[in-house]
C-alpha positions, 0 to 999 in steps of 0.5 A: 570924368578922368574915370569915364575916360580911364574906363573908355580907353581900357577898353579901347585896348581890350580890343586891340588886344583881342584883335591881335590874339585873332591875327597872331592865331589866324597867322599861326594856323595859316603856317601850320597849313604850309608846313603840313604841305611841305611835308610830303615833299621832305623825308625825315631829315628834311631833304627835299625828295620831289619836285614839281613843274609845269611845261608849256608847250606849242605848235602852229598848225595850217588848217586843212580844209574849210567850208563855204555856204551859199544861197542861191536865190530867184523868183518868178510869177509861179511857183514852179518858174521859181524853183526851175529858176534856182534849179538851173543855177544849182546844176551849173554851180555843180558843173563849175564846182567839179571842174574845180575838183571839188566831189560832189559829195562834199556839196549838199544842200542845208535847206530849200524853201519856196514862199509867196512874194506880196505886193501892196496894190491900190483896190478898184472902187468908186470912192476915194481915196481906195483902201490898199491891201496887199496881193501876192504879186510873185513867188520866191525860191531858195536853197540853201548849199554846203561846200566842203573844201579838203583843199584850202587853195581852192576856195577863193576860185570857188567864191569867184565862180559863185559871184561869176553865178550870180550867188552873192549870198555867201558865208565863210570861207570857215577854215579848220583843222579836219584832224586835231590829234596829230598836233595836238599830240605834237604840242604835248611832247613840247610841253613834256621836254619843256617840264624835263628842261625845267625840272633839270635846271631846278635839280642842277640849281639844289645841287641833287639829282633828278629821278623818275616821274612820279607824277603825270597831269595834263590840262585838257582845257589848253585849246588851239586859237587863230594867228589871224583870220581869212581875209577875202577880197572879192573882185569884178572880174575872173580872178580868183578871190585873194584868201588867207587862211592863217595859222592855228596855234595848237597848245599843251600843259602838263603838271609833271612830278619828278623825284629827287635822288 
């Protein structure tokens, strides 16, 4: 009995002892990798000769234009009277809409459609109960209308005067920056003084002098997202709309590599 136990034990430690064989292996190959990337970085007497930094930087940027789209709707017996129905209100809209400043060529029309309106009616029969079916009781007109707005201030008048329309099916206003590249250009030189500051600290702290730049990268995947978003307040009467349009934050990140002297 005192073998068996003797032999389960024994084993018991060849396995831990194998166990820590591969722990002591996988260690010893994980600091081979970390020195062999250091390498790069030391010359032969193992001084360090670059350096490495990320920059951040950001800018907050007023959007400069915007979008409102609406729909105006009406119906009528004919077709016709439907369509001359929301053709009336579209030229009027036009009329207010230029009195505003806005060109008539940031107006255009996204869709325009015409579709029969059913009613369910009771059948004449003689008996009872008659069977219902449904019957075209009218005809319904649509057009669908984009307004671009290169003045952000102007868009709670426009909204206004689409409510003083009769035109309650609104989207937007949807506010953004007509041109990204400027900003964006901008947030880039944060972000590279901001490596150039940092890069500096970190020679100053090793007691070297910082070099040139030997290395460049930037992360095209930093976008621009919104502080807060619009905000209207619709009202009964003339005035215009209350809006916000916000702030957008346009943001940069370079990787920079230095060298040390």
């Amino acid at each position: 009995m005192k073998e068996k136990i003797t032999l389960v034990e024994n084993k018991k430690s060849n396995l831990l002892l194998i166990i820590a064989s591969i722990t002591l292996v996988c260690m010893a190959f994980a600091a081979i990798c970390f020195a062999l990337s250091s390498i790069k970085s030391l010359d032969r007497n193992n001084n360090l000769t670059e350096i490495t930094v990320v920059g951040e930087g950001e800018i907050s940027v007023l959007p400069d234009s915007a979008t409102i789209t609406a729909t105006i709707r009406d119906s009528g017996p004919t077709v016709v009277y439907a369509q001359g129905a929301i053709d009336v209100r579209a030229k009027n809209l036009n009329i207010k809409l230029d009195e505003i400043g806005i060109d008539s060529n940031d107006v255009r029309s996204l869709s325009y459609s015409t579709r029969p309106k059913y009613e369910l009616r009771a059948s004449q029969c003689e008996v009872k109960p008659c069977p219902s079916k449904y019957e075209i009781s009218g005809y319904e007109a649509l057009q669908t209308i984009q307004i671009k707005v290169h003045k952000v201030e102007l868009t709670g008048e426009i909204i206004t005067q689409l409510g003083l329309l009769g035109i309650n099916e609104i989207s937007g206003p949807n506010f953004k920056i007509e041109d990204n590249e400027k900003p964006k250009a901008e947030a880039r030189v944060v972000a590279i003084k901001n490596s150039q500051s940092k890069a500096t600290a970190i020679a100053k702290a090793l007691n070297v002098k910082l070099g040139k730049v030997i290395k460049f990268e930037e992360d095209d995947n930093i976008s621009k997202y919104p502080i807060y978003f619009a905000k209207a307040a619709n009202r009964s009467d003339s005035k215009a709309a209350t809006l916000s349009p916000g702030e957008d934050v346009i943001k940069a990140r370079v990787t920079v590599t230095y060298s040390l002297e």
